[in-house]
C-alpha positions as CSV (number, residue, x, y, z in Angstrom):
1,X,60.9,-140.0,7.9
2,X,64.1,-137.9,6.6
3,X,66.1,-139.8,3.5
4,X,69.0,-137.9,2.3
5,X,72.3,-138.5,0.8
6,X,73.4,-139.5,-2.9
7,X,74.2,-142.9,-4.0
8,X,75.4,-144.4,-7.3
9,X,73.7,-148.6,-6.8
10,X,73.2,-151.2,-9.7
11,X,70.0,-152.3,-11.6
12,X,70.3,-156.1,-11.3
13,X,69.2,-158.6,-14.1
14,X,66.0,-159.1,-12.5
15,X,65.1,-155.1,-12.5
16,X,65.9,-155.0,-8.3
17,X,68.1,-152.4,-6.7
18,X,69.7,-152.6,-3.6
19,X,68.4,-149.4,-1.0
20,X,71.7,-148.7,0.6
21,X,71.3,-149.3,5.1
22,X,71.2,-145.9,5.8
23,X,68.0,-145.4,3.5
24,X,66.8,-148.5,4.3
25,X,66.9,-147.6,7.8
26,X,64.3,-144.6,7.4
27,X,61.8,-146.2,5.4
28,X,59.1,-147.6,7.5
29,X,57.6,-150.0,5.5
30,X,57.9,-153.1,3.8
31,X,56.5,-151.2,0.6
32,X,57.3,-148.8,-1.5
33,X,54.7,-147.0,-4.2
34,X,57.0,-146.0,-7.5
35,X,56.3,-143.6,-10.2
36,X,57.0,-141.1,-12.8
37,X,58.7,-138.3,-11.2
38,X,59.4,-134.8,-12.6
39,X,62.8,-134.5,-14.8
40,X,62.2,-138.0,-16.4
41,X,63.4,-139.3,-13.0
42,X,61.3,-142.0,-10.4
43,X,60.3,-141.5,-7.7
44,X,60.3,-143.9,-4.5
45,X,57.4,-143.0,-1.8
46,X,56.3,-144.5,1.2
47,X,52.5,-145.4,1.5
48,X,51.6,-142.2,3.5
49,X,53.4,-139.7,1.4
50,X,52.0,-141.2,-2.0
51,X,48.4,-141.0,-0.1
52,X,49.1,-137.0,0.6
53,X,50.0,-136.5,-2.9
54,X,47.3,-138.5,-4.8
55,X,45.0,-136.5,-2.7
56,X,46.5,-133.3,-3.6
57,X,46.5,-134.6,-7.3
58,X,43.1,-135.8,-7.3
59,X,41.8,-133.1,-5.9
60,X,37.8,-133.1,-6.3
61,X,35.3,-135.3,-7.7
62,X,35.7,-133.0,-10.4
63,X,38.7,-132.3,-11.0
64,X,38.7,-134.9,-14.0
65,X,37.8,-132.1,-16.0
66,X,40.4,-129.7,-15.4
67,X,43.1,-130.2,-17.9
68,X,46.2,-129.6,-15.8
69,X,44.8,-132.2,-13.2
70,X,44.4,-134.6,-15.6
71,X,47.9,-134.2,-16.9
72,X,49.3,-135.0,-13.4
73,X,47.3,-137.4,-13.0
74,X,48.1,-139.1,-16.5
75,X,51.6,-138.2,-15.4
76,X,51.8,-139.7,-12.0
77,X,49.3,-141.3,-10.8
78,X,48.3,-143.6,-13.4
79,X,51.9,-145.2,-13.8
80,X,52.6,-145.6,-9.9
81,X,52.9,-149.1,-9.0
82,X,53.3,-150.5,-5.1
83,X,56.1,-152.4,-5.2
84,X,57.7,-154.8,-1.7
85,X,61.0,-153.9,-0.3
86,X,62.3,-157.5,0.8
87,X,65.9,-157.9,2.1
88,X,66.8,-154.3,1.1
89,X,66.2,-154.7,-2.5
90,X,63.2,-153.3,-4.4
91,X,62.3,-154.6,-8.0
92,X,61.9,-151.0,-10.6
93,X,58.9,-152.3,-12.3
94,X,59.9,-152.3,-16.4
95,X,57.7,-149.6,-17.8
96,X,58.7,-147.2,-15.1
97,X,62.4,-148.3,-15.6
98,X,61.7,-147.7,-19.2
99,X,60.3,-144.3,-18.5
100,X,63.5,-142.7,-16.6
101,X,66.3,-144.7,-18.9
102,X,67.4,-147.0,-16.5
103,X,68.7,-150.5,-18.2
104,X,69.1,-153.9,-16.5
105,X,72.6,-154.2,-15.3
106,X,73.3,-150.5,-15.2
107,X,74.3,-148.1,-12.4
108,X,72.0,-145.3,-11.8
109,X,72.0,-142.7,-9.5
110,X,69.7,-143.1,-5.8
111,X,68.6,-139.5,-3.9
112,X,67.2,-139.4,-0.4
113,X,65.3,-136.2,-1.0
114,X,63.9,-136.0,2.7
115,X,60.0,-137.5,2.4
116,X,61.2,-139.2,-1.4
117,X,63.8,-141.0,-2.8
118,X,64.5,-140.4,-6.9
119,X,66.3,-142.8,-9.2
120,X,67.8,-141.8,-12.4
121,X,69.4,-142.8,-15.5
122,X,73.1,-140.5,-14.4
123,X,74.0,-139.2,-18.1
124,X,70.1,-137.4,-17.2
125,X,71.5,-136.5,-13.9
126,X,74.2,-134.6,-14.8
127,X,72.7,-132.9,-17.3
128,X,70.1,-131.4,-15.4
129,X,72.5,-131.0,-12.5
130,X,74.5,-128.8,-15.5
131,X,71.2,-127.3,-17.5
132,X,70.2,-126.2,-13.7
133,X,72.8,-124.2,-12.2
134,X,71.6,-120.5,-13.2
135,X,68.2,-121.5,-11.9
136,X,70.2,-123.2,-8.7
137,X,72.0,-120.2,-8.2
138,X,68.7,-118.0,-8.7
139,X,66.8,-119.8,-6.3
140,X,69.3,-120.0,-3.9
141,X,69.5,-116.1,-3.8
142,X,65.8,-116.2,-3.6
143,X,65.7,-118.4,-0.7
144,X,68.6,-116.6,1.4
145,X,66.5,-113.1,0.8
146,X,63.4,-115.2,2.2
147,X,65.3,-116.2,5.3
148,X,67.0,-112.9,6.3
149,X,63.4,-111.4,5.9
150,X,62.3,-114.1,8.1
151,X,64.9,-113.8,10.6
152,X,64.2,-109.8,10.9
């Protein structure tokens, strides 16, 4: 699967937003498991990717007591709800929508971010697209050092 572009779609009164063709088109399945992302954003996953990462999250049998585990897990696993995709439109379950900012009725702001798609409230948006730019431009250097290296 390979979602990108940036779109700017409409919570509805009934909490559903409309996943534009050309995302709609990538995704797979007729689900779609939603949760807490990172930034105070959501994040959209299909069924295999959210499997990979509970995994990863979950780690061990034990890993309930590790402290940073349980954070993530607290963090994103606890809040992720499956949720259908039917006719293009998925319903943002309230608490989630609650968690990122997003109102009924509002526009927000819809990433295809290769294996995820994010939603987010845009005033948070732009300001971490604004708080962001030294570390952008940081790790942009970095990565362009990595791939000349590479390339050598």
């Amino acid at each position: 699967m390979m979602l990108g572009g940036e779109f700017r779609v409409s919570i509805d009164e009934k909490g559903r937003i409309l996943i534009p063709s050309r995302l709609k088109e990538a995704l797979p399945e007729e689900t779609v498991v939603i949760t807490r992302g990172v930034e105070r954003c959501l994040w959209l996953l299909i069924e295999q990717t959210w499997q990979e990462l509970s995994e990863r999250i979950m780690g061990n049998p034990w890993s309930m007591f590790d402290q940073r585990s349980r954070l993530l897990q607290r963090r994103i696993i606890a809040p992720a709800q499956q949720c259908l995709v039917k006719s293009g439109r998925v319903t943002i379950p309230a608490t989630l929508r609650e968690a990122a900012g997003l109102d009924l009725r509002s526009e927000v702001i819809l990433l295809g971010i290769q294996n995820r798609l994010e939603l987010w409230n845009p005033e948070e948006y732009r300001n971490y697209i604004e708080e962001s730019e030294k570390d952008f431009t940081e790790a942009s250097e970095a990565i362009g050092k990595d791939l000349r290296n590479f390339m050598e």
